[in-house]
N, C-alpha and C positions, 0 to 999 in steps of 0.2 A: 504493500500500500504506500502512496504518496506520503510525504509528511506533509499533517497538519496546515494547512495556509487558511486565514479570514479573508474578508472582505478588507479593501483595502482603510485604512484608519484615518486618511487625508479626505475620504468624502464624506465631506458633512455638509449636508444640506443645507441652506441658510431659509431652514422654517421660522413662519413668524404669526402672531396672534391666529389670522383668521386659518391658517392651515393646521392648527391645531385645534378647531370648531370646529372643523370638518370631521377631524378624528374622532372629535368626542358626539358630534350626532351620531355618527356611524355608528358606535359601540353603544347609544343608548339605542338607537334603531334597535338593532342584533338582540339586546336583553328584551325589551318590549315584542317582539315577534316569540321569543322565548317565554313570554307569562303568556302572551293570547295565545299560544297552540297549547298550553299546560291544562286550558279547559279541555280538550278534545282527549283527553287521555283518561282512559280510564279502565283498560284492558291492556295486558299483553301484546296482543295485534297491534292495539293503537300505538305502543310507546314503540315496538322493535319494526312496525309496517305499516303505521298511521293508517292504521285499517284496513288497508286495500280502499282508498277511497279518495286517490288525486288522482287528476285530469293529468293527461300526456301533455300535453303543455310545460305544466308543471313538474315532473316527472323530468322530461327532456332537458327541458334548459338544469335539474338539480343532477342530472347524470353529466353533464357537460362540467359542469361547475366544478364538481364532484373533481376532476381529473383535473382543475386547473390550481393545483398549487405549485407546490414546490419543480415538481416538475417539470411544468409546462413553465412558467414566466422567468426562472434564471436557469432552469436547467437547460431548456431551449435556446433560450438565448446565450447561453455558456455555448450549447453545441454549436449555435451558427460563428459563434466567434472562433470556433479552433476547428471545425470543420466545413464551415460554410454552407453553400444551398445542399448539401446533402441532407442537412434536416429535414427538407420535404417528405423523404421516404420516412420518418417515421408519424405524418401524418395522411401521405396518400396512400403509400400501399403498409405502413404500420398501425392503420386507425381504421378505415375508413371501410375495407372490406369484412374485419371482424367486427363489428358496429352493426353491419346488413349483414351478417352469419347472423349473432345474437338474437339482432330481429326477428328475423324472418325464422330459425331453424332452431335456435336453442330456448326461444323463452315461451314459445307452446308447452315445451315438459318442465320448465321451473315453473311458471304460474300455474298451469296444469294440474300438476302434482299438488298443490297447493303448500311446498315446502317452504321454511321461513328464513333457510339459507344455503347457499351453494352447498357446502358439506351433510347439509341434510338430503340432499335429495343423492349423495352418494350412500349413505345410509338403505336408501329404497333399492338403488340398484344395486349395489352388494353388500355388505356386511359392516358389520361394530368397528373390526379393524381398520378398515378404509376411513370411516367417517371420522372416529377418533383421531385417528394421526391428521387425517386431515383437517381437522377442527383445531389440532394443536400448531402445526403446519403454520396456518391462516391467521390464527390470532396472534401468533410471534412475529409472522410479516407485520400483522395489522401495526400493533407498535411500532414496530422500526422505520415504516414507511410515516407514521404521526408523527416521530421522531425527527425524521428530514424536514420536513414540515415545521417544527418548532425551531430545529439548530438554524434553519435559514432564515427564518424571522429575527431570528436573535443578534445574529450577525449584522444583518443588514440593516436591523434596527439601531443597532448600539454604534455603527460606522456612522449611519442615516444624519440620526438625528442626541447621541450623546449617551441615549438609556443604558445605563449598565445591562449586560447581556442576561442577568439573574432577572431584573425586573421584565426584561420583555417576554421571556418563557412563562414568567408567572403572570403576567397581564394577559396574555393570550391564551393560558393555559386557564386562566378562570374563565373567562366569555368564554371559551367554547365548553368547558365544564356545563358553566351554569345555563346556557340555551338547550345545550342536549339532556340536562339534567332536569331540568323543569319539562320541555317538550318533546323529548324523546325524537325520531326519525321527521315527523312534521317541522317542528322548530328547526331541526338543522336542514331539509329542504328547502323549507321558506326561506330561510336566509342563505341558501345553498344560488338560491334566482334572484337573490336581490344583489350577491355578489357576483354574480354573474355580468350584471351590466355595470360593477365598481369597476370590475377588473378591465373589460372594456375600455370605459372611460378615462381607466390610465394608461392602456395601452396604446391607446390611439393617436393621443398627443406626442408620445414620446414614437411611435415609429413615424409619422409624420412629419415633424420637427426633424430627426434625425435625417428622413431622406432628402431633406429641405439644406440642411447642412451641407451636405456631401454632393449636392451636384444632383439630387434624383435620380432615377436608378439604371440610368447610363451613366452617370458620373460612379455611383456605387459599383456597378458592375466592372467598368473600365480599371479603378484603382483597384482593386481585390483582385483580376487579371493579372493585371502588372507586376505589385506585390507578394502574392500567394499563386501564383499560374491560374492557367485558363481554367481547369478542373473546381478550381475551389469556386466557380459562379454555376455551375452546371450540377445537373442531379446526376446523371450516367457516366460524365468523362472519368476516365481511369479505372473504372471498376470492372475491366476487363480482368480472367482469370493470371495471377501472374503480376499485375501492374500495380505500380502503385500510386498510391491516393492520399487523402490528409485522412479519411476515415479510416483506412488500414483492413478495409472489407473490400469484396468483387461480389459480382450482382449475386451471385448463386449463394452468398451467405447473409446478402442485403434482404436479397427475396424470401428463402428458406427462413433462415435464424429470424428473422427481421418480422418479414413480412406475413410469413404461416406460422414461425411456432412462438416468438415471443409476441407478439401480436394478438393472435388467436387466443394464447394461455391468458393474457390480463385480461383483454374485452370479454371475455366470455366466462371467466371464473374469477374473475376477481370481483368477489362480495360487495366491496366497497362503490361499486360499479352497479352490479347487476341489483343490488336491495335497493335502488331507487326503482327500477322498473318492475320490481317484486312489489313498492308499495302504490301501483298505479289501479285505478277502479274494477280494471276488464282487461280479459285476454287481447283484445285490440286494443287497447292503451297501454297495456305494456310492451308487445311486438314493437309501435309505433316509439315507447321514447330513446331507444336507441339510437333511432333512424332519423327523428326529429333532432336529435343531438347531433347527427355526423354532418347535417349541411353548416352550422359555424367551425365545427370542427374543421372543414378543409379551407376558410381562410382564417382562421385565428394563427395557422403558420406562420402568414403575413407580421403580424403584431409580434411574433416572438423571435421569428429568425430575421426584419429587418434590423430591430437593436442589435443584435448580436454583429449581425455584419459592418452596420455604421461603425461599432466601439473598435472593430477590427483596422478601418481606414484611418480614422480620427488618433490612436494612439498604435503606433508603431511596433511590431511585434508585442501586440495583447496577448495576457494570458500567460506573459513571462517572468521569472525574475528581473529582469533587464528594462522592461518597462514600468512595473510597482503594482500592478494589477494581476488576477488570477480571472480565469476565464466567467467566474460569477459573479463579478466588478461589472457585465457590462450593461444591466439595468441600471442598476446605481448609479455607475457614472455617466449615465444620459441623464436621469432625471437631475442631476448636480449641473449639468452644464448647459441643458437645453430648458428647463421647465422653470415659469414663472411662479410665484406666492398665489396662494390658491389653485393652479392645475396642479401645483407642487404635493399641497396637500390631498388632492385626490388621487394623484399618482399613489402618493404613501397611504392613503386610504387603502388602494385599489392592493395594494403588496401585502398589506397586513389581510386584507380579504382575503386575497388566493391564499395565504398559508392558513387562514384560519379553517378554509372550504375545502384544504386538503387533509388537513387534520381530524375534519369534524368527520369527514366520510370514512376516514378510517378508524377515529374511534368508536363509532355509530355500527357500523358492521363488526368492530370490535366485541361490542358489549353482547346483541345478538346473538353473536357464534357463541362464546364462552358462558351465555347464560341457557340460551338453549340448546345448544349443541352438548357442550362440555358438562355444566352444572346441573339440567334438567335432566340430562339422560344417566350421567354415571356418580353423580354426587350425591341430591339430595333429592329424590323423584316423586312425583304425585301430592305436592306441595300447591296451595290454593292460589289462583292465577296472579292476586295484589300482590302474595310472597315474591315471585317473580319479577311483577316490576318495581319492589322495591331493590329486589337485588340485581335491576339492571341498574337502576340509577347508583349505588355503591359501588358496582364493579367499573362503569363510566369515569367513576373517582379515580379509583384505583389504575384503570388504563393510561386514564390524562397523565398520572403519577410516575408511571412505568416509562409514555414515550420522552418526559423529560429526562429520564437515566439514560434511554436510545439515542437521545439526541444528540449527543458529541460523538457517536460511533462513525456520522457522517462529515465530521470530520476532516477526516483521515481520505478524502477525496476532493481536490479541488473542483471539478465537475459532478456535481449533485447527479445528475443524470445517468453518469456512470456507476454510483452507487445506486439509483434506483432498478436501473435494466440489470446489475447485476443478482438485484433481490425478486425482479420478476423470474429471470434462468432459474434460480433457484427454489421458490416457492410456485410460482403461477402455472409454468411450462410443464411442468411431471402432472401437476392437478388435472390439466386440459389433454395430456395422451388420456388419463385414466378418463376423463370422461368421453372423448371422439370414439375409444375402442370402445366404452360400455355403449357408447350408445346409440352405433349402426355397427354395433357385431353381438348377435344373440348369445352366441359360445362364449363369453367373456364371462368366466367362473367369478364366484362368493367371492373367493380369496384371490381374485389377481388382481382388485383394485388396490389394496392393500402392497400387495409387492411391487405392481407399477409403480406404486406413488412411492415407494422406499426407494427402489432403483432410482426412479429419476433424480431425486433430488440428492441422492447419493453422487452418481453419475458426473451433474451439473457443479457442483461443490470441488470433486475431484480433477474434473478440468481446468477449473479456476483457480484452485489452491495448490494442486499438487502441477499441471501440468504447463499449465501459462507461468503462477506466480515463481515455481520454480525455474523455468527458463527450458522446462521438457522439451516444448515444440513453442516454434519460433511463432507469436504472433502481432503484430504491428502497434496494437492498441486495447485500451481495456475495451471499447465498445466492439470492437473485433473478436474478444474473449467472450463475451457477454453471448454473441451471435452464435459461435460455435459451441458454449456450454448449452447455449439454451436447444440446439441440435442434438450433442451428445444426450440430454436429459431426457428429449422427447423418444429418440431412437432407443436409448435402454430402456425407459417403461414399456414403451411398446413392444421390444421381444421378451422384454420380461412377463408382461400379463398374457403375450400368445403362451408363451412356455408354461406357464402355471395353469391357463386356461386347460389346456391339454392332458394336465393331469391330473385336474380334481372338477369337481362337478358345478354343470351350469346350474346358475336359477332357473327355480320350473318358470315353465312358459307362462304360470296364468300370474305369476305374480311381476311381470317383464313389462305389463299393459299402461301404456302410457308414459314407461321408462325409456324404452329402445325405438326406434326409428322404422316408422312403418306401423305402429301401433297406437290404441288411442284407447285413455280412460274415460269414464263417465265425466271424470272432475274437469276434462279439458274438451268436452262437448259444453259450446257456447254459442246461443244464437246471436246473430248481428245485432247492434244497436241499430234505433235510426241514424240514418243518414250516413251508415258505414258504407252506403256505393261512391262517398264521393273521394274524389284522386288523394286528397289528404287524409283522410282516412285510411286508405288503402296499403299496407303496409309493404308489400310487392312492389309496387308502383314508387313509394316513396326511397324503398333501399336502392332500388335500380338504376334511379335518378342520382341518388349518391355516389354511387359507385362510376356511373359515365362522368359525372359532372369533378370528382377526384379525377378520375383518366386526362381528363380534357386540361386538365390545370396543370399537368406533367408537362405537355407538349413545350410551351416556352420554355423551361428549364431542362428539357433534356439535349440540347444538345450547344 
């Protein structure tokens, strides 16, 4: 692992009265949506699935939201600064085709099934073993990735604007405490779409300004040419097998690693994701907020790989010791050098939102798995449903508590992004073989979801630890490692679970209904609402259009 590097300690933003009015309506916003969903709780369902009772709408923009913290706004812009336009592929073909799978193909048997979380519905399809480890699996991601989420707030906080970096863990680590803790899954949705258009509003000034800076995006392109070669403005140049790149990957491990298996593994299994479309009214309103989410998904790109590339032109080999900055400097240092008092303050608004909307969605699916997964099945069972949500909102405590211990582990990586995609290879990828084999291959025994998910994650870890970190096989980059563990992880579950499958016994057939692909329960016969004929409604129609309209967005940048 890298040593240690912050955010650089020379930006400090020159905030002043009204941009800190800004900050403080915000956070009284956030607690007030948190007391008015408090009335709406009053069951289990309501606190861990707000019922099953928001509109796609809603649902959509909080599944969206949901994925924009820490990752998306300095981790992206971290990756467009030291790799450049390659970050597109992890929003066109790393996003946007698992997004319309989801849709369209995976959440007929999650809502279906009527389970309350990804690892539950592995429970149906095979065995204690599978669900457990995977429930243990998922909840120790769920921390670590609220983790990154805090450690980046904290930093950029205490560079930002002065905070000691203890207060801003513990200021952020209460409001999302106390909204999810009062409102359970609704309060952190609701405010999951209201940050959704903060984080917008900072976004836009700051890639705007930037490309206003630099000459627009012939001036942009031209300099990043010149400086970094022609590869570093294009999505395909050098990713030929053999060649080399600033990503340190060729298309067959962009596409594979990238684009089917770490891709596929988070959108489609990662809880923190999929429990917003879990808590939508109807089988069409949860198909749909996927799908509703992947059209900003394909140009919020824009917003996060032009900073990265501006900070690239603007200071002279970014990213380096030699320049004073690390590749997560380079939000920050647009907002210091391009934003005025008051956009200043919604910018810083809009930052403390995304971490707080990445946090929340993984403490929230946090609390969930580990109360019902973990606690209601193997701990304490058959206990009356208030029991429950009073011991979601205790363990909510206790998770917030846990991801500030995680939070300096991220650290230990100047590029946040490389430690997230390295904890998807790890935890997400094995989850998602064991589920594609269960769930269009009848054969796939009790006991191989269990050893799939051991394998893989096994597998993934061994690559990165033992076979990259030790210098086994040569490879260019950590996101290049990231690729081919998340390859090695998916390839061993899967001959792992044929191999077990082969020698111990399948699930009978009558209890497979509604699990496996080709089959349907009672619980996922659902007649149409009205007016489910029209085109936005239509969940077919709406993935298809995403997927061509991602296609169509490559063309300028590939070549």
């Amino acid at each position: 692992m890298q040593t240690p590097t912050y955010t650089a300690a020379e930006l400090r933003l020159p905030t002043d009265w009204l941009d800190y009015t800004i900050l403080a309506i915000y956070f009284v916003v956030v607690l007030g949506i948190g007391f008015a969903a408090r009335r709406s709780v009053k069951t289990s369902l309501d606190f861990f699935l707000s019922g099953r009772s928001l509109p796609a709408w809603v649902t959509g923009l909080a599944f969206i939201a949901a994925n924009l913290g820490a990752t998306e706004i300095l981790g992206m812009a971290a990756n467009s600064a030291q790799y450049g336009v390659y970050t597109t592929h992890w929003y066109w073909i790393g996003a946007i085709p698992a997004m319309v799978f989801l849709g369209l193909v995976m959440m007929p048997f999650y809502y279906g099934s009527k389970v309350r979380s990804v690892p539950e519905f592995l429970l149906l399809r095979f065995d204690r073993g599978a669900h457990l480890l995977s429930s243990i699996l998922f909840a120790f991601a769920a921390i670590l990735i609220a983790g990154v989420n805090l450690y980046a707030l904290a930093i950029v906080v205490e560079a930002l604007l002065g905070w000691p970096e203890w207060v801003s863990i513990v200021v952020a680590g209460f409001f999302v405490l106390a909204y999810i803790t009062l409102g359970g899954l609704s309060s952190a949705i609701y405010n999951e779409v209201l940050q959704f258009f903060v984080i917008l509003a900072a976004l836009i000034p700051i890639a705007v300004l930037g490309l206003k800076k630099v000459g627009g995006w012939d001036g942009l392109s031209d300099s990043l040419a010149e400086s970094r070669g022609p590869d570093f403005v294009t999505a395909w140049g050098g990713t030929g097998i053999g060649s080399d790149n600033p990503l340190g990957a060729n298309w067959l491990t962009i596409v594979l690693g990238l684009g089917f298996v770490l891709s596929f593994g988070y959108w489609t299994t990662n809880f923190a994701e999929v429990q917003r479309a879990l808590s939508a009214r109807n089988l069409s309103a949860a198909q749909r907020t996927p799908l509703i989410a992947a059209f900003p998904k394909i140009f919020i790109v824009f917003l996060v790989m032009i900073p990265g590339l501006v900070a690239a032109v603007l200071v002279p080999k970014f990213g380096t010791a030699e320049s004073g900055y690390q590749y997560n400097d380079a939000i920050p240092y647009l907002m210091e050098d391009l934003l005025p008092n008051g956009v200043l303050g919604i910018a810083v608004t809009g930052l403390l939102a995304a971490f707080m909307a990445g946090m929340a969605a993984n403490v929230s699916s946090f609390n969930t798995v580990f109360t019902n997964d973990i606690w209601a099945k193997y701990v304490v069972r058959g206990r009356e449903d208030a029991y429950y949500v009073r011991f979601g909102r205790l363990i909510t405590a206790i998770g917030v508590l846990a991801s500030i211990g995680t939070a300096f582990l991220a650290s230990s990586f100047s590029n946040i992004m490389s430690y997230l995609q390295t904890l998807f290879s790890f935890f997400n990828v094995p989850m998602f073989v064991v589920f594609i084999v269960g769930m269009f291959w009848r054969r796939a025994s009790m006991k191989s979801g269990f050893w799939g998910l051991l394998a893989g994650t096994t597998a993934a870890m061994i690559n990165y630890f033992v076979l990259y970190k030790q210098d086994v096989i040569a490879i260019p980059s950590d996101q290049g490692a990231n690729f081919v563990s998340a390859i090695a992880g998916f390839v061993a579950g899967a001959v792992v679970m044929v191999a077990v499958s082969l020698f111990t016994a399948p699930k009978p057939e009558e209890d497979l209904q509604g699990l496996v692909y080709g089959t349907r329960s009672p619980g996922m016969e659902e007649p149409p609402a009205a007016g489910d004929d029209a085109w936005y409604r239509r969940p077919a129609l709406l993935g298809w259009g995403a997927v061509v309209l991602a296609a169509a967005c490559y063309i300028p940048f590939s070549f």
